[in-house]
C-alpha positions in Angstrom: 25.8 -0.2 11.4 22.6 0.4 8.9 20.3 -2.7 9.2 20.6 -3.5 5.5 24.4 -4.3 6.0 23.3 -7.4 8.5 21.1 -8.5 5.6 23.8 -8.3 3.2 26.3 -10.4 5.3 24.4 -12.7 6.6 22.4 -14.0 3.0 26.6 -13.5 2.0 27.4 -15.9 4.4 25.1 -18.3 3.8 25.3 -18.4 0.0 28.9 -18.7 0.4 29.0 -21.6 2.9 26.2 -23.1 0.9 28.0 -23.2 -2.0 32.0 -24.1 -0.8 29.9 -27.0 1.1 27.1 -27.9 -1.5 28.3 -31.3 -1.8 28.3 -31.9 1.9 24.6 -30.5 2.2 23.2 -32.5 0.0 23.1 -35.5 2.2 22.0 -33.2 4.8 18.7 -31.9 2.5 20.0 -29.1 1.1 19.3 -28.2 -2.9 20.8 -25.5 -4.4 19.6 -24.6 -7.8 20.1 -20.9 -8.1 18.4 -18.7 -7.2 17.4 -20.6 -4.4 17.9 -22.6 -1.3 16.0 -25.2 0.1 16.3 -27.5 3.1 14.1 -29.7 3.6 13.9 -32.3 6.4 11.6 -35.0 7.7 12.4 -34.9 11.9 9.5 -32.4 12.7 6.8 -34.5 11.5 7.0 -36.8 14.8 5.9 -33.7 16.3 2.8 -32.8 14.1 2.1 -35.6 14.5 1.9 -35.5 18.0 -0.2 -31.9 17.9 -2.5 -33.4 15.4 -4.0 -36.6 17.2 -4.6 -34.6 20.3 -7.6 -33.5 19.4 -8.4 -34.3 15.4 -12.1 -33.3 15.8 -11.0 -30.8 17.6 -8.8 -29.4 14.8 -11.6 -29.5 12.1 -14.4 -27.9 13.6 -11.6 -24.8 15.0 -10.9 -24.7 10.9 -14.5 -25.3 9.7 -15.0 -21.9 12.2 -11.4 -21.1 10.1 -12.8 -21.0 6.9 -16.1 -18.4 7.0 -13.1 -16.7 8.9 -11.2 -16.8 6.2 -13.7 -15.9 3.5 -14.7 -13.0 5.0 -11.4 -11.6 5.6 -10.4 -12.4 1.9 -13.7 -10.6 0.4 -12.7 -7.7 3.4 -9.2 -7.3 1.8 -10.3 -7.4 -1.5 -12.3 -4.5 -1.0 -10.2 -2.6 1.1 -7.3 -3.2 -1.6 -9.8 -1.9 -4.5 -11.1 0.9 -2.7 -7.6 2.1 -1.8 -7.3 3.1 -5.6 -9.2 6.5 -5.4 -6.1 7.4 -2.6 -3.4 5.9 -3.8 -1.3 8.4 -4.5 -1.9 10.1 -0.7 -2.3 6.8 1.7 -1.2 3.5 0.0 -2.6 0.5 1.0 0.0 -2.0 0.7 4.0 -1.1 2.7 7.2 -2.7 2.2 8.7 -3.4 5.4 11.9 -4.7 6.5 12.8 -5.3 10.4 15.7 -2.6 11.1 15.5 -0.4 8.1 13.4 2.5 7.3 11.8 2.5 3.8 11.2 5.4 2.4 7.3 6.3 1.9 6.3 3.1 4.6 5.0 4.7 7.9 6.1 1.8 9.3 9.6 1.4 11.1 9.9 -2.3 12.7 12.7 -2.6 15.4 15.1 -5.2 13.7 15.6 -7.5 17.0 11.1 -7.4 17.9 10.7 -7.8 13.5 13.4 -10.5 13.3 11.4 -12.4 16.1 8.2 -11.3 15.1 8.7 -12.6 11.4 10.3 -16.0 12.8 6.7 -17.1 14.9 4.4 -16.2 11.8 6.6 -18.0 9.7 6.6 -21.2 12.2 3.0 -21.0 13.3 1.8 -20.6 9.6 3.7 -23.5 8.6 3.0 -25.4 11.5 -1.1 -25.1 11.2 -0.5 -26.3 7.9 1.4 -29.0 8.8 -1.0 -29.9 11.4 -4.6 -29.7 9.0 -2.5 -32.1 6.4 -2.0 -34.8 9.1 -6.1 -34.2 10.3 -7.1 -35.2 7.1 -4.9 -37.8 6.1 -2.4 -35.8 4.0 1.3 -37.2 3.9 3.9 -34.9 4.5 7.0 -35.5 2.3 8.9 -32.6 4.4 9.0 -29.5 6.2 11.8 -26.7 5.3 13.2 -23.6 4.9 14.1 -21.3 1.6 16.0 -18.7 0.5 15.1 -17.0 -3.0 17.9 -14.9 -3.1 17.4 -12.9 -0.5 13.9 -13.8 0.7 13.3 -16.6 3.2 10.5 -18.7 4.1 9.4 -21.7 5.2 7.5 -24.8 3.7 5.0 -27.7 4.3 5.3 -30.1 1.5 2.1 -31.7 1.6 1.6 -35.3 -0.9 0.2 -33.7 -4.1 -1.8 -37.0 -5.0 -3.3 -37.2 -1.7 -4.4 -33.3 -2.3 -6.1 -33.6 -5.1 -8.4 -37.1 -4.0 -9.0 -34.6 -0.7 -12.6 -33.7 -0.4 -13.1 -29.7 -1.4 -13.8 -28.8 2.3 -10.5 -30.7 3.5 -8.4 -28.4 1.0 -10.1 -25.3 2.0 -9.6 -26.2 6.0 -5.7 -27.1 4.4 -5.4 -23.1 2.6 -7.1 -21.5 5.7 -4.7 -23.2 8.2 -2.2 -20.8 7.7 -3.4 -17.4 8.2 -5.9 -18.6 11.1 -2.7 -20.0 13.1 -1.5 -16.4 12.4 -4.8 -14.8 13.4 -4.7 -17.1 16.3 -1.4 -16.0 17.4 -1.9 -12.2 17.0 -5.1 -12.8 19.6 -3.0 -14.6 22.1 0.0 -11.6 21.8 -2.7 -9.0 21.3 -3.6 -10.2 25.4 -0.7 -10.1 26.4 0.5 -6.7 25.1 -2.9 -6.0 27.3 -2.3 -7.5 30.0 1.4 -5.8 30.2 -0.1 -2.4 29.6 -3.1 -2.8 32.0 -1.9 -4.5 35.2 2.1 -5.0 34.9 3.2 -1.6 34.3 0.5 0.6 36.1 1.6 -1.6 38.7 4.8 -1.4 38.4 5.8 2.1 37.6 4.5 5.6 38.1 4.0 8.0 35.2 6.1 11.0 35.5 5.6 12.9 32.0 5.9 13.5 28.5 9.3 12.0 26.5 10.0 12.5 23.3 10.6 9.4 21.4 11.5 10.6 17.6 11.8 13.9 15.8 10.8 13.9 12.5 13.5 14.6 9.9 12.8 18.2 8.1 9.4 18.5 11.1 9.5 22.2 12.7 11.0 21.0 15.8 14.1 19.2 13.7 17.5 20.5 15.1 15.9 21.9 17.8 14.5 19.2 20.3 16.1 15.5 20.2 14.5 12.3 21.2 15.2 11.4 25.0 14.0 14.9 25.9 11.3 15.0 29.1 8.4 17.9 28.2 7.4 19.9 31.4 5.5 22.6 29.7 3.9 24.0 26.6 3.2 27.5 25.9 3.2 28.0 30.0 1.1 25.0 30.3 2.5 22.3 32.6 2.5 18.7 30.9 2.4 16.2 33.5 0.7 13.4 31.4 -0.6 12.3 28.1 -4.1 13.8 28.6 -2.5 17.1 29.6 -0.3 17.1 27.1 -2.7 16.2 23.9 -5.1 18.8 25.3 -2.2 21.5 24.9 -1.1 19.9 21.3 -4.6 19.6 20.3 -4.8 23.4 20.2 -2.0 24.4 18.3 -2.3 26.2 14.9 0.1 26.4 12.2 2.5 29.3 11.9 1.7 29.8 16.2 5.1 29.9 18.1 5.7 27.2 20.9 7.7 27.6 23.8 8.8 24.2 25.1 10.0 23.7 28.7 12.1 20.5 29.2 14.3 18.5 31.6 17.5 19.9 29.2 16.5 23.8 28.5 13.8 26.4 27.1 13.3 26.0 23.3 10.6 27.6 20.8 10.5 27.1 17.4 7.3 27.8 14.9 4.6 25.3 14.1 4.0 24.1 10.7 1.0 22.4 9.3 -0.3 19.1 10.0 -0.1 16.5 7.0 -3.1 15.2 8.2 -4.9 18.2 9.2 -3.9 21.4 7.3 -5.9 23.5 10.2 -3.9 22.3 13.2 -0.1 22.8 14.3 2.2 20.2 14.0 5.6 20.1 15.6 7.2 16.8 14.1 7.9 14.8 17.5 6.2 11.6 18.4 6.1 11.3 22.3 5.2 8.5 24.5 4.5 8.5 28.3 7.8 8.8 30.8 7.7 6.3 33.6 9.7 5.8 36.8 9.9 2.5 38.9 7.4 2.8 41.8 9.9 3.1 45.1 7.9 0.1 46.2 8.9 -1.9 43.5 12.4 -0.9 43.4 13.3 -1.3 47.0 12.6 -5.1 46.0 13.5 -5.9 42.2 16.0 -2.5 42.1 16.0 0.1 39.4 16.9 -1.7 36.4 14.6 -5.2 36.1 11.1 -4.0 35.7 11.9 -2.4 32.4 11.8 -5.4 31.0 7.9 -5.1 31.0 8.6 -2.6 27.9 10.7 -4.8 26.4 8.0 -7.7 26.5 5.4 -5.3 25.7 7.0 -4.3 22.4 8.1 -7.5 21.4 4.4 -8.9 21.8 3.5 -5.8 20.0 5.1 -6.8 16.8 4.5 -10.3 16.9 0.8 -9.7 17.3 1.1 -6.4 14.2 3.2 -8.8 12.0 0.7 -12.2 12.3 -2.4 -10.4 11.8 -1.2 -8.2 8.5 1.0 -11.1 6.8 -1.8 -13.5 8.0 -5.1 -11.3 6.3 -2.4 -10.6 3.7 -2.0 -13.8 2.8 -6.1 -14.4 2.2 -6.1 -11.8 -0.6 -7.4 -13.8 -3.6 -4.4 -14.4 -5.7 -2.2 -16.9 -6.4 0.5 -18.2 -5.4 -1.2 -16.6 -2.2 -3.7 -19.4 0.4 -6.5 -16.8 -0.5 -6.0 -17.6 -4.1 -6.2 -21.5 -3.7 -9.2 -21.1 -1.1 -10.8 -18.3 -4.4 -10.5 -21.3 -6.5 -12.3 -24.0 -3.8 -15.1 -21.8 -3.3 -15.8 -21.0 -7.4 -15.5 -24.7 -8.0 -18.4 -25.4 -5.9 -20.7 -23.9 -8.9 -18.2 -23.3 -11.7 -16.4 -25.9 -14.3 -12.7 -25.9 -14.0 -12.6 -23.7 -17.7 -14.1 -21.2 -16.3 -12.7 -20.8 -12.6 -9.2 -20.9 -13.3 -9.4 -17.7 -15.9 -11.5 -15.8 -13.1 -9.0 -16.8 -10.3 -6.0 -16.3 -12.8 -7.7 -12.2 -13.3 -8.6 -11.7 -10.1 -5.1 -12.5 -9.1 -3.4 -9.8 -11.5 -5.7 -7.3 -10.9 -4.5 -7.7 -7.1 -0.9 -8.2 -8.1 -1.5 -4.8 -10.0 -2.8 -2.6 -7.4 -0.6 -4.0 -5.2 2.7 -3.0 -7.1 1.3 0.3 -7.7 0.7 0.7 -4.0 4.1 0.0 -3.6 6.0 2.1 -6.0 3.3 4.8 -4.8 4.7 4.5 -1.7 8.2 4.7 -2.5 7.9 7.2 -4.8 6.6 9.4 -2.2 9.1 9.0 0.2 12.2 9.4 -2.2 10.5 12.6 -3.9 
């Protein structure tokens, strides 16, 4: 069943059952007021708590590191986002993705079980850092939640508002930083681990035995001709063993050159076409990755079947790590309502009056909101058309 349908029941499902039971939820801290849900709740703050006063020096000197952090990767998207303008139209900078479903234009296809749980520990440890930097410097928490905007969920800190604004400039900025350097910080502890995995468990663990194909692309040369599970022996007569073998036989392809492919399921040839990326090389339209097999050693103890789920870790780690570190620089663009747009406003305040920082920020944040819709409808545009 298409991803989208598991979206579509499940925000179904809760709508409905929030709604039949509204009356019911509301001593529970549910609010409905269309369109959107909230629950809010006050039982994890025993735990902040707790995380907090381990260390609270320790917390504002990691966020004091957090914030020239922070300010660099805001000014470092800011740029990047401008400067994608001149190639728009070819490479946009800014993808829509959705765990499961493929959208058109986004190079980007997230596995809906590794983007579910991927999504779910940015969401958490972003909250959570904020959380924890409100309680450092003396910030009440009214509650901690989750939302639904119609179909978009999220999660929430509600920090006191009072307490905010008598908090010292550098306390809020440590407070609007929190979020994306708990992502950051996440994506560096996955980011080892996916190493880790890659560089000791599996090398140890299984023996590489060739060239699989992973994905033909729709409408690529080799469409309708090879299909993803296949096993690549040779290319043009030259035996593909491994992925160094096998790029320097790809790497020398040229359009319009005929390939004959030897695999584990038959002889194929089919003609090359030409590279999106290069126009001067061959492309064939199948992404590969490396073939293993379980080293006998390894399965004469743990048997055929339970080191795979090396792979399984490995990809999961993957997309945690990919999803932290773009939602987290994401959210240090400078616009509001993003934390890059509050911290924008912290920094300007420092030399500016209030009548003159908020129209900047308030610019500033359309101008990013503009390129960024373009990007989008650039992208989608491209892959409908």
């Amino acid at each position: 069943m298409n991803a989208l349908w598991y979206y579509a029941i499940g925000f179904a499902v809760i709508w409905i059952v929030t709604l039949v039971f509204r009356s019911k939820l509301v001593n529970h801290g549910v609010e409905v007021n269309f369109p959107t849900i909230i629950w809010k709740t006050k039982r994890l703050r025993g735990f902040l708590n707790r995380l907090a006063n381990i260390s609270p020096k320790f917390w504002k000197w990691f966020m004091n590191v957090g914030i020239i952090v922070s300010i660099i990767a805001m000014v470092l998207m800011a740029y990047l986002i401008i400067s994608s303008l001149s190639t728009i139209t070819q490479a946009p900078s800014v993808s829509l993705v959705i765990p499961g479903v493929e959208i058109p234009g986004s190079p980007i296809f997230i596995p809906f079980v590794y983007g579910i749980i991927g999504l779910a520990t940015l969401i958490i440890i972003h909250e959570f850092f904020h959380g924890i930097l409100a309680i450092v410097e003396k910030i009440n928490i009214k509650s901690i939640g989750l939302l639904l905007f119609a179909v978009l969920p999220g999660a929430f800190v509600e920090p006191d508002e009072e307490k905010m604004e008598k908090a010292t400039a550098i306390s809020r900025m440590r407070m609007y930083s929190a979020g994306s350097i708990g992502n950051i910080s996440l994506f560096i502890v996955a980011f080892l681990i996916c190493t880790a995995i890659s560089s000791y468990a599996i090398p140890e663990t299984f023996d590489e035995t060739g060239i699989q194909i992973e994905k033909v692309v729709s409408g690529a040369p080799a469409d309708n001709i090879l299909i993803s599970g296949m096993i690549i022996k040779s290319i043009n007569g030259q035996n593909v063993s491994d992925s160094n073998s096998y790029f320097a036989v790809v790497s020398r392809l040229k359009p319009g050159e005929m390939v004959n492919i030897v695999t584990d399921k038959g002889y194929y040839n089919f003609t090359t076409g030409k590279n999106p990326n290069n126009p001067s090389l061959g492309f064939m339209g199948i992404q590969t990755v490396k073939h293993y097999e379980v080293s006998p050693s390894v399965s004469n103890i743990f048997g055929n079947q339970l080191p795979w789920i090396w792979f399984n870790l490995l990809e999961m780690f993957t997309w945690i790590a990919f999803l932290n570190l773009a939602v987290g620089l994401f959210n240090l663009l400078p616009m509001k309502p993003l934390d890059g747009g509050h911290l924008l406003e912290e920094l300007l305040s420092f030399k500016l009056p209030e009548n003159i920082v908020k129209p900047i920020v308030t610019a500033v944040s359309w101008i990013m909101i503009f390129i960024i819709v373009i990007s989008l409808l650039a992208g989608l545009g491209s892959g409908l058309f």
